[in-house]
N, C-alpha and C positions, 0 to 999 in steps of 0.2 A: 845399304839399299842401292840398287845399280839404279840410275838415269838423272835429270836434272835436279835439285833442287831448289823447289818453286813450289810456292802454296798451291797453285794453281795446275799443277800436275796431277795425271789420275796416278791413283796408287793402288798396290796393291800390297799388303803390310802384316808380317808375320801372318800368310797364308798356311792354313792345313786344307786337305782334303784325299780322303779316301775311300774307291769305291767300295761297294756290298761284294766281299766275295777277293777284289785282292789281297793278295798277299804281303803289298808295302804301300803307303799312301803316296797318291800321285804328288802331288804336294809336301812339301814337307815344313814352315817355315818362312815359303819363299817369298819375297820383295821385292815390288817395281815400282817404277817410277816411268812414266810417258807423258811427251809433253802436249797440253791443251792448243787446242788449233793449229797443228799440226799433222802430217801422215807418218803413223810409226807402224814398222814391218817386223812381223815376228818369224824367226824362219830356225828351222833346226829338222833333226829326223825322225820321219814317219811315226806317228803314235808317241812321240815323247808328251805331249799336251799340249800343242799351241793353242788344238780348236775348243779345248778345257778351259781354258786361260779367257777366250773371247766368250764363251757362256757365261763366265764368272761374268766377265764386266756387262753382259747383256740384261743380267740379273735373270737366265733363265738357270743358274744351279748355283745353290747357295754354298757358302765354304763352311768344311766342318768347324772351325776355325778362324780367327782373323779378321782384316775389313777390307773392302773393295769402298775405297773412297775415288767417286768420279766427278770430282770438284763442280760437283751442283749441274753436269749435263743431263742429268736424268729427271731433274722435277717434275718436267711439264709431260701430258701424257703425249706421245708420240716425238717424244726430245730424243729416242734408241732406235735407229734403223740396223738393219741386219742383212745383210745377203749370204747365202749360204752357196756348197760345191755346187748343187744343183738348183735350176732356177723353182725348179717348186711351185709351179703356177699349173692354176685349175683350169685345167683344158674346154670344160663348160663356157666359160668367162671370154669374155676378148679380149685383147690388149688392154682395154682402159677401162674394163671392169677391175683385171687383174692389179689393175694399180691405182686404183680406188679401194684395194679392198680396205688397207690402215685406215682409212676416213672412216670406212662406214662402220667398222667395229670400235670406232671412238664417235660414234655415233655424229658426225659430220659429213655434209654434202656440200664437195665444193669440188666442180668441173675443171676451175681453172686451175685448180693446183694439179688436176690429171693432167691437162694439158701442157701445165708449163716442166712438168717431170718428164713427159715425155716428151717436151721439145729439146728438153735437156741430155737426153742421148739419142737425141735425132729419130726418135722412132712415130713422129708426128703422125705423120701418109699409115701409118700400120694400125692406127688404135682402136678398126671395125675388125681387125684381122682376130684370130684365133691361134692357140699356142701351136696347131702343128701344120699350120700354116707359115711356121717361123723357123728363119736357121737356128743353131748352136748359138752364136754369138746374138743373137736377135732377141731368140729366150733371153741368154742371162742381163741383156741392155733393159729389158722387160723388168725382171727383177732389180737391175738397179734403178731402175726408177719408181715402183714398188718401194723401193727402201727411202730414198730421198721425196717421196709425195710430202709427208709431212716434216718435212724442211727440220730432218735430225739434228741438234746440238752433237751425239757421237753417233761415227756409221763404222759397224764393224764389219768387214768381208771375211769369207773364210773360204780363200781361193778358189775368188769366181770365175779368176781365169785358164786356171789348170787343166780343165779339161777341153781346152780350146786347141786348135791348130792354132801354128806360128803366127800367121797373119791376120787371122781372126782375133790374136790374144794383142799382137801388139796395135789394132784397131779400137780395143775394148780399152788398152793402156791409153790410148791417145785422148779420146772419149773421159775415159774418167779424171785425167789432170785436166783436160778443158773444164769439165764439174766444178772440180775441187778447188780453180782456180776463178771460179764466180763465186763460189759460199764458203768458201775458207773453213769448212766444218772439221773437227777433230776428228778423223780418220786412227782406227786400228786398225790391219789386213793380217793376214795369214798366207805366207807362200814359202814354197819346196825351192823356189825358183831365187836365189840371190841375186842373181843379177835383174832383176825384174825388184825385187826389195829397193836395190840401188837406185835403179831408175825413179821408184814410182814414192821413195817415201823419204821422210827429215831424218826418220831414224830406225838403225836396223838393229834389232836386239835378237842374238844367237842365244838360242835353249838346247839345252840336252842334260844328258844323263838322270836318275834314280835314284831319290827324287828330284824332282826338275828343279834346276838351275840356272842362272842365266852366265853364260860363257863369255858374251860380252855386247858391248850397248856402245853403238856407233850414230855417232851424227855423219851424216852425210855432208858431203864438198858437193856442192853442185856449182861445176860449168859450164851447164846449159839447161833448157826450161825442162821443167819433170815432163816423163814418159821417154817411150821407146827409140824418139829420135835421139837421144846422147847414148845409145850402145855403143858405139863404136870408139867414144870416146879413152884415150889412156888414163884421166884421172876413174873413168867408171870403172876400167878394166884391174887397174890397181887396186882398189876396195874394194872389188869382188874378191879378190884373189886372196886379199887381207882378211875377208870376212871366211870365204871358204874354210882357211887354215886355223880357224878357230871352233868350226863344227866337230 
């Protein structure tokens, strides 16, 4: 089983799963290992199952197969936050409806955890505003805070930043290690983008091939603080490069 060994590790453990209708299961078998309060990066090519991979651990698709053990972040209700490619927010809604909605379908009303979510990707000034009243980057800050209202034990992303411009994506980067670096929450993500894996996470686990595989499981060297500011760095540019050739 590829990644640390640690009780305290999510796992994922003689996985099967296959859909209605393919012809070979997406799954076959397969084993991981990610480390608890930490950000781990899944990155490989298009359609092999990363975003498969993050359902499994969301508990929205059950495995034919196997066990997804998420060393006890799931108990409490609202312990799994989620962002998905798109921000997915009800246009009806404002700001700080849209991220209240987790409270209130856990049947909770508490303003201040609206407010302190959205102070938390600076979207404070915007929370009377409406979704198309909002940029690109603004929406999906919306939905990260949407995900972290109820103060996740695990947040999984499934490249919230992909479909951002350059400068928008690495604003959203800078933004979510500021996050990550006040609640230390167990981060999964999902990115096309290695070098952005690099930056933004403790560890980068390459997938690919039929059925999915894991090609290889990388702890990151970090020589400077997570997000966009260490690109330019040679220790980032050399595990990119290391990680690439393993795709």
């Amino acid at each position: 089983m590829a990644g640390p060994e640690s009780e305290n590790a999510l796992k994922l453990v003689d996985v099967g799963l296959r859909f209605p209708g393919a012809p070979a299961p997406l799954l076959d078998g397969f084993s991981l290992r990610l480390p608890r309060g930490q950000v781990s990066a899944l990155v490989g090519p298009s359609g092999c199952g990363k975003s498969t991979l993050l359902r499994l651990l969301a508990g929205l698709l059950p495995p034919d197969r196997g066990a997804v053990d998420l060393a006890g972040l799931a108990e409490a209700p609202g312990a799994r936050g989620f962002v998905f490619q798109a921000p997915n927010l009800l246009p009806w809604r404002t700001v700080a409806e849209n991220v209240a909605l987790p409270l209130q379908l856990a049947g909770i009303d508490d303003p201040a955890a609206v407010d302190a979510a959205l102070d938390r990707v600076g979207l404070a000034s915007a929370r009377g505003l409406h979704p198309h009243a909002l940029s690109g980057g603004m929406r999906m800050r919306v939905s990260l805070a949407r995900a972290l209202v109820t103060r996740p034990a695990l947040l999984l992303l499934d490249e919230p930043f992909g479909a951002l411009d350059a400068i928008t994506r690495r604003g959203l980067q800078a933004a979510f290690a500021e996050v990550w670096s006040r609640l230390e929450t167990t981060v999964v993500m999902v990115t096309h983008d290695v070098e952005e894996a690099v930056l933004m996470a403790d560890v980068v686990v390459v997938l690919g091939g039929a059925p999915l595989s894991v090609r290889a499981w990388h702890a990151v060297k970090r020589a400077s603080p997570r997000g966009p500011a260490g690109r330019f760095s040679s220790a980032v540019g050399d595990q990119v490069r290391r990680l690439e050739a393993a795709l």
